[in-house]
C-alpha positions in Angstrom: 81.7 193.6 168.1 84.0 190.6 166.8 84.9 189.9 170.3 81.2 190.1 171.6 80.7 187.5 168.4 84.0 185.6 169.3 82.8 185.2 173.2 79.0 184.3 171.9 80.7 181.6 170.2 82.7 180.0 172.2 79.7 179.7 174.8 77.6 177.9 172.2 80.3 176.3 171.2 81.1 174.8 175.0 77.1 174.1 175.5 77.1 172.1 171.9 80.1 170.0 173.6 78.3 169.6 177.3 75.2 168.3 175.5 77.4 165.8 172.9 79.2 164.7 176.2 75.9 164.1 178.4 74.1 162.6 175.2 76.8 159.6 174.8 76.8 158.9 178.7 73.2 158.7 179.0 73.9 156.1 175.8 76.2 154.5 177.5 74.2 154.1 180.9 71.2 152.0 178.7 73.8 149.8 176.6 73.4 147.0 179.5 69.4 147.1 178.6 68.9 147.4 175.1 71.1 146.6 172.4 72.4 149.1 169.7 69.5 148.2 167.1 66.9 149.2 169.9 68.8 152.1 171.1 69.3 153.5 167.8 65.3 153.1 167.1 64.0 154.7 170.2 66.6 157.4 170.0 66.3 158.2 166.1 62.3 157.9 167.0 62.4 161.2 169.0 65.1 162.8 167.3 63.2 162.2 163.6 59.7 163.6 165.5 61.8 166.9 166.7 63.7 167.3 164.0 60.7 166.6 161.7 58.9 169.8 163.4 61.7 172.0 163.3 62.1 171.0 159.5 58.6 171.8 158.7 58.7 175.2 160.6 61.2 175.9 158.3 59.3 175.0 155.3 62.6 173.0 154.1 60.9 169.7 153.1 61.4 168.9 149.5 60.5 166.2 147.0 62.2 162.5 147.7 64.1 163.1 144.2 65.9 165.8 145.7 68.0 163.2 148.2 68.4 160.7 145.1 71.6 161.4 144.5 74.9 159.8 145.2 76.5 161.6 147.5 73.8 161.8 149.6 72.7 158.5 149.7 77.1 157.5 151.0 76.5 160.1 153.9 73.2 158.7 155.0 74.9 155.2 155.1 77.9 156.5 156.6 75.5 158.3 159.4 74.1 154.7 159.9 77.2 153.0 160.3 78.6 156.0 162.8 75.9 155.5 164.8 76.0 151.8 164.8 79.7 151.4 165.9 79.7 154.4 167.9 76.9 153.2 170.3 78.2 149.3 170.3 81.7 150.8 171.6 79.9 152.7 174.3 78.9 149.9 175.7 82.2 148.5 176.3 85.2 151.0 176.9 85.5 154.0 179.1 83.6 157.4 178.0 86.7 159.2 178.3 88.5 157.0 175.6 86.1 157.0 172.8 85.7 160.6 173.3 89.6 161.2 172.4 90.0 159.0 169.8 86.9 160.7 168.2 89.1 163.9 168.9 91.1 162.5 165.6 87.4 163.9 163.2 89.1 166.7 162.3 92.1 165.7 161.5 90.4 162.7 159.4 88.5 165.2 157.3 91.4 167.2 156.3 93.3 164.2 155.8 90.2 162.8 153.4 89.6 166.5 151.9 93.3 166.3 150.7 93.5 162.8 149.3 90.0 162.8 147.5 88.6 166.4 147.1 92.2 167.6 146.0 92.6 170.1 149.2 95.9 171.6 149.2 97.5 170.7 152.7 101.5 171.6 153.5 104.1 169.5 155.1 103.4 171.2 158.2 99.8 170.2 158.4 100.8 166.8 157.2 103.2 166.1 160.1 99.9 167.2 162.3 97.8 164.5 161.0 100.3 161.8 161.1 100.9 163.4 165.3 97.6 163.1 165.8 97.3 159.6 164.6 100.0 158.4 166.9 98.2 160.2 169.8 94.9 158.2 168.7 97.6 154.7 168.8 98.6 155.7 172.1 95.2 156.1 173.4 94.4 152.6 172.2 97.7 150.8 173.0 97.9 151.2 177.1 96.1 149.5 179.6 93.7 146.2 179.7 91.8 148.6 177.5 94.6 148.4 174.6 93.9 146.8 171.0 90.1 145.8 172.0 87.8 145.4 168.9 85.7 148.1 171.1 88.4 150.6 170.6 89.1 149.7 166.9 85.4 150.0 166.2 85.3 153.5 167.3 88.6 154.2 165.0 86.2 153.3 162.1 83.4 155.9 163.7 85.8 158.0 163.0 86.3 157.2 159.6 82.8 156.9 158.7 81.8 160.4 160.1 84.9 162.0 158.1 83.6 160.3 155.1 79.9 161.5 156.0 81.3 165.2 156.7 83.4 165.3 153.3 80.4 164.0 151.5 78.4 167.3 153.3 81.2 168.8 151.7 80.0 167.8 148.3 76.2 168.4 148.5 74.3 171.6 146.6 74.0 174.4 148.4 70.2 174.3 147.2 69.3 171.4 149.3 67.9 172.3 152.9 70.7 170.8 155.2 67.2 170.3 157.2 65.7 167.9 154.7 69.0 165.8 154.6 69.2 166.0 158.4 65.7 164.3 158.4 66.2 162.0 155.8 69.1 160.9 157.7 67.5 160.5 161.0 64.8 158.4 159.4 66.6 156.2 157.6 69.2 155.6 161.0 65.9 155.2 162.7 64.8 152.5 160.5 68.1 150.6 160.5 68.1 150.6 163.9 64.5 148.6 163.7 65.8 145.9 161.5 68.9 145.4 163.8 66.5 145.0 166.8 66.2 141.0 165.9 69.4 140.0 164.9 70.9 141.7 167.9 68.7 139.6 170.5 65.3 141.5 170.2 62.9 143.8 172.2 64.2 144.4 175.3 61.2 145.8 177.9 62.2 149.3 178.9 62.2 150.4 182.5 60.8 154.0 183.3 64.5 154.7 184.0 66.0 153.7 180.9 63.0 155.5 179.0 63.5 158.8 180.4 67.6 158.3 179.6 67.1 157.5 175.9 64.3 160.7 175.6 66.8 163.1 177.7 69.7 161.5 175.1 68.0 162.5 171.9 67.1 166.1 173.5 70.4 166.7 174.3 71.4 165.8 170.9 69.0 168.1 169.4 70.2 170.6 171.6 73.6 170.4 170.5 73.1 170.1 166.8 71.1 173.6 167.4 73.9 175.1 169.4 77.1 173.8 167.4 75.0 175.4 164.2 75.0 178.4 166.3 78.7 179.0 167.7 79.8 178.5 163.8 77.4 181.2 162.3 78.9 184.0 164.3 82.4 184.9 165.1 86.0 183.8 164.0 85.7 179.7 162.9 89.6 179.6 164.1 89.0 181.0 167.7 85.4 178.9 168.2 86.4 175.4 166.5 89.0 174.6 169.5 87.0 174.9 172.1 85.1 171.7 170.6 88.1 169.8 172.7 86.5 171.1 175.5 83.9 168.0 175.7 87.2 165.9 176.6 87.2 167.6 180.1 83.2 166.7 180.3 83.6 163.4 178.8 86.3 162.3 181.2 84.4 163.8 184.3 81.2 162.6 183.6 83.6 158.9 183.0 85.3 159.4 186.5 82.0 160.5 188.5 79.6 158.3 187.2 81.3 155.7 185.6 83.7 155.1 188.2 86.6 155.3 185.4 90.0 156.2 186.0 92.3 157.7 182.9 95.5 156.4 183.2 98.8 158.5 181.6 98.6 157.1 178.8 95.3 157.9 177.9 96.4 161.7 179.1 99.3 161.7 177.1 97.3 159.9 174.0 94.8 163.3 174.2 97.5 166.1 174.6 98.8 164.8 171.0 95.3 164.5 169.4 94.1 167.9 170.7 97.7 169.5 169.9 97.8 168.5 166.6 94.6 169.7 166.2 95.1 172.6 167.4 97.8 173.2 165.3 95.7 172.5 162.2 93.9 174.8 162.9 96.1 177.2 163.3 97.7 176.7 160.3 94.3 176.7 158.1 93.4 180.0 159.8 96.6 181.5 158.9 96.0 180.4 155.1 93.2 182.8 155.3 90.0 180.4 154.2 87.6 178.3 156.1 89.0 175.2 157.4 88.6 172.1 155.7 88.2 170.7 159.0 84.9 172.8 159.6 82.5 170.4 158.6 83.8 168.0 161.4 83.0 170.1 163.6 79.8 172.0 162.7 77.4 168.7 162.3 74.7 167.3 160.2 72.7 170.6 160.9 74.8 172.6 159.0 
């Protein structure tokens, strides 16, 4: 039964990564017609609609007080700003690169969970982090595609979404993860609207570049549904890996649509990142509890 759970899993766990993958190339494909503000309105538009209906088929909506708290209010920034310099890298570096370094999430979030929720984490986990940190230098450092502010931008995705994750972390059970979920894709939406202006303005949308931001934010919504999925049955230790498996899509879709080419030390850059990774994971499961780097892989539907 476990394995049937295990193998259900890992399926929904492969779909969630295939639909996170397709999401940021369809992203990437409208970057040269809209900029981030616009993209991030039209986008969070459709998402907050869906998302909205799902919530309310739910029953989950509470009163505006509930959100007015702290914590809550850091991870809806730190959703904004992840989306903001996730999308403007896009834009300007290879698929298949911002896809590994944002490979480094979970590593980020057990770093973060032992430095400011007091997480116990061993030597051996430590020297995993700090690998996986050099593999994440590596995949910056080769190449015309080295030390570009685009590549340093989606470094501080990555630290934005750890700090978004750990605050998740902190939140009362009591509160419907679907009410913050919407309250997050609202407020995104609406800073994406007041960057419209100081990024250049309203850009006229071809049929083409409509259709790609409406299939984006299904896909999206389709892989928040299926990540929540994979994690809810199963062993957590045997489905979380196979989230590295939206490398191989990322740097596919990057080489048959994007005409990119991943050099060796982009290669070499990923084996570290996902083997450290792998190997915190490994170590958390053998500790016997849930790993701390769950949340950064589970998403804001959790």
């Amino acid at each position: 039964m476990q394995s049937s759970s295990n193998f259900r899993g890992i399926v929904f766990m492969c779909l969630a990564m295939v639909a996170f993958s397709c999401n940021d190339a369809l992203v990437k494909s409208v970057t040269g017609a809209m900029n981030v503000g616009q993209i991030m309105f039209v986008r969070g538009l459709l998402t907050t609609l869906m998302v909205i209906v799902i919530a309310r088929h739910f029953r989950a909506f509470r009163p505006l007080r509930t959100i007015m708290k702290p914590v809550i209010i850091l991870r809806i920034v730190m959703e904004a700003l992840a989306s903001i310099t996730y999308i403007s890298a896009l834009g300007q570096i290879p698929l298949a690169n911002a896809s590994a370094i944002m490979q480094a999430l979970p590593l980020a979030v057990t770093l973060g969970a032992a430095v400011f929720l007091g997480e116990p984490v061993g030597w051996r986990r430590w020297t995993a982090i700090f690998a996986g940190f050099i593999g994440v230098l590596i995949v910056l450092r080769p190449g015309p595609e080295g030390f570009t502010p685009a590549a340093l931008t989606v470094v501080a995705c990555v630290f934005c979404t750890a700090t978004r994750d750990l605050c998740t972390r902190r939140i009362d059970y009591d509160i419907p993860s679907l009410y913050i979920t919407v309250t997050t894709a609202l407020v995104t939406t609406l800073v994406g609207a007041a960057l419209i202006v100081p990024l250049g303005g309203w850009q006229p949308m071809s049929s083409t570049t409509i259709i790609h931001v409406a299939a984006a934010s299904l896909l999206l919504m389709v892989g928040y549904q299926t990540i929540v999925l994979a994690m809810r049955g199963g062993d957590i230790s045997v489905i979380a890996p196979f989230r590295y498996t939206s490398l191989l899509f990322a740097i596919a879709i990057g080489i048959f649509f994007f005409s990119e080419k991943p050099d060796a030390w982009m290669l070499v850059g990923v084996a570290v990142i996902v083997g450290s990774g792998l190997y915190t994971f490994y170590r958390e499961s053998r500790r016997g509890k849930t790993p701390v780097a769950r949340s950064a892989v589970t998403g804001p539907l959790e």
